[in-house]
C-alpha positions as CSV (number, residue, x, y, z in Angstrom):
1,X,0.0,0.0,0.0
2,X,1.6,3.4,-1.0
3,X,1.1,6.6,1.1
4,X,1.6,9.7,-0.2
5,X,4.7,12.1,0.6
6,X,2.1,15.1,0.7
7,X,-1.5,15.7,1.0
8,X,-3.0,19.3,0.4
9,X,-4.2,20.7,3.8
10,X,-7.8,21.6,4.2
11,X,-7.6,24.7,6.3
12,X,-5.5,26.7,3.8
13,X,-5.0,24.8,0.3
14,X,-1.1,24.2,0.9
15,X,0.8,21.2,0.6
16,X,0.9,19.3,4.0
17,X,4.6,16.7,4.0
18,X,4.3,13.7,5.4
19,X,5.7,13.4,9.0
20,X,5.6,9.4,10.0
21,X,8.1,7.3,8.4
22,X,7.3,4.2,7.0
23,X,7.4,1.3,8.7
24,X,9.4,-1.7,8.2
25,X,6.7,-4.3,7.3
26,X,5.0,-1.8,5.5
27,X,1.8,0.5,5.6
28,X,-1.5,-1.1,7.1
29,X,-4.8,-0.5,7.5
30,X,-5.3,1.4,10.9
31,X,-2.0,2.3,10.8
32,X,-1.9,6.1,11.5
33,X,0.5,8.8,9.4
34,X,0.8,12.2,10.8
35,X,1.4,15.5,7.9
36,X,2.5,18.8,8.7
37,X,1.3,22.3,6.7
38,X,3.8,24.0,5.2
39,X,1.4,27.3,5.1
40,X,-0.6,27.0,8.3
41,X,1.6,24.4,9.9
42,X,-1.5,23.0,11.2
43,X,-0.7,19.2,12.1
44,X,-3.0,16.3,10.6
45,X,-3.3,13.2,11.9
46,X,-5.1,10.6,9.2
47,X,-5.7,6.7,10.0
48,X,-5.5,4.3,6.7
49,X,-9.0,3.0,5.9
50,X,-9.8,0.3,3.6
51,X,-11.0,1.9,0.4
52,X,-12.7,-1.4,-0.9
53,X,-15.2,-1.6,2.7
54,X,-19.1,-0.3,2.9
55,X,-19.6,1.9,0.1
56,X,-21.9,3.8,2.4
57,X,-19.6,5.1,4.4
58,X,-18.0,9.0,3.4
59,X,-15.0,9.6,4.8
60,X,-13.7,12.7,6.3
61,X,-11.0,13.3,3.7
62,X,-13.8,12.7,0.7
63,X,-16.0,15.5,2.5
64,X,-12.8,18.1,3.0
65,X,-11.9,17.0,-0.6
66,X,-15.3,18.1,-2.3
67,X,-15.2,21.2,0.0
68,X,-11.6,22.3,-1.8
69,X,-12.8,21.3,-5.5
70,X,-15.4,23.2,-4.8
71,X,-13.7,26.1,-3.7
72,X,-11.5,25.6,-7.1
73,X,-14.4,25.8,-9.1
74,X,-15.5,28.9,-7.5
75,X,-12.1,30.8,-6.8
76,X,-10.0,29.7,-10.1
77,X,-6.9,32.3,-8.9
């Protein structure tokens, strides 16, 4: 399972790096990877969830993820 080295943060729109190291056996689900801002420095803390599971459930990240596209959509600068 990959990670990624950088997320973009919610509050301000600026790429947030990656904090926790990998670990030696490898990422797993419930395993927990910490980011830091580099605009805010606001600190987030995101636990791997199994993207196959109950199709019902929306995850925080999709929610904050719609919120920025449509701030994109709105504010193109």
């Amino acid at each position: 399972m990959e990670i990624p080295e950088t997320i973009i943060c919610v509050d301000c729109g600026q790429e947030a790096r990656r904090l926790t190291l990998p670990p030696e056996e490898g990422w797993e689900i419930g395993d927990s990877v910490a980011y830091r801002c580099t605009g805010c420095n606001d600190r987030w803390d995101l636990v791997i969830a199994d993207d196959t599971g109950d199709e019902s459930f929306t995850s925080y990240a999709s929610e904050y993820r719609a919120i920025l596209e449509e701030r994109r959509v709105e504010d193109p600068t």
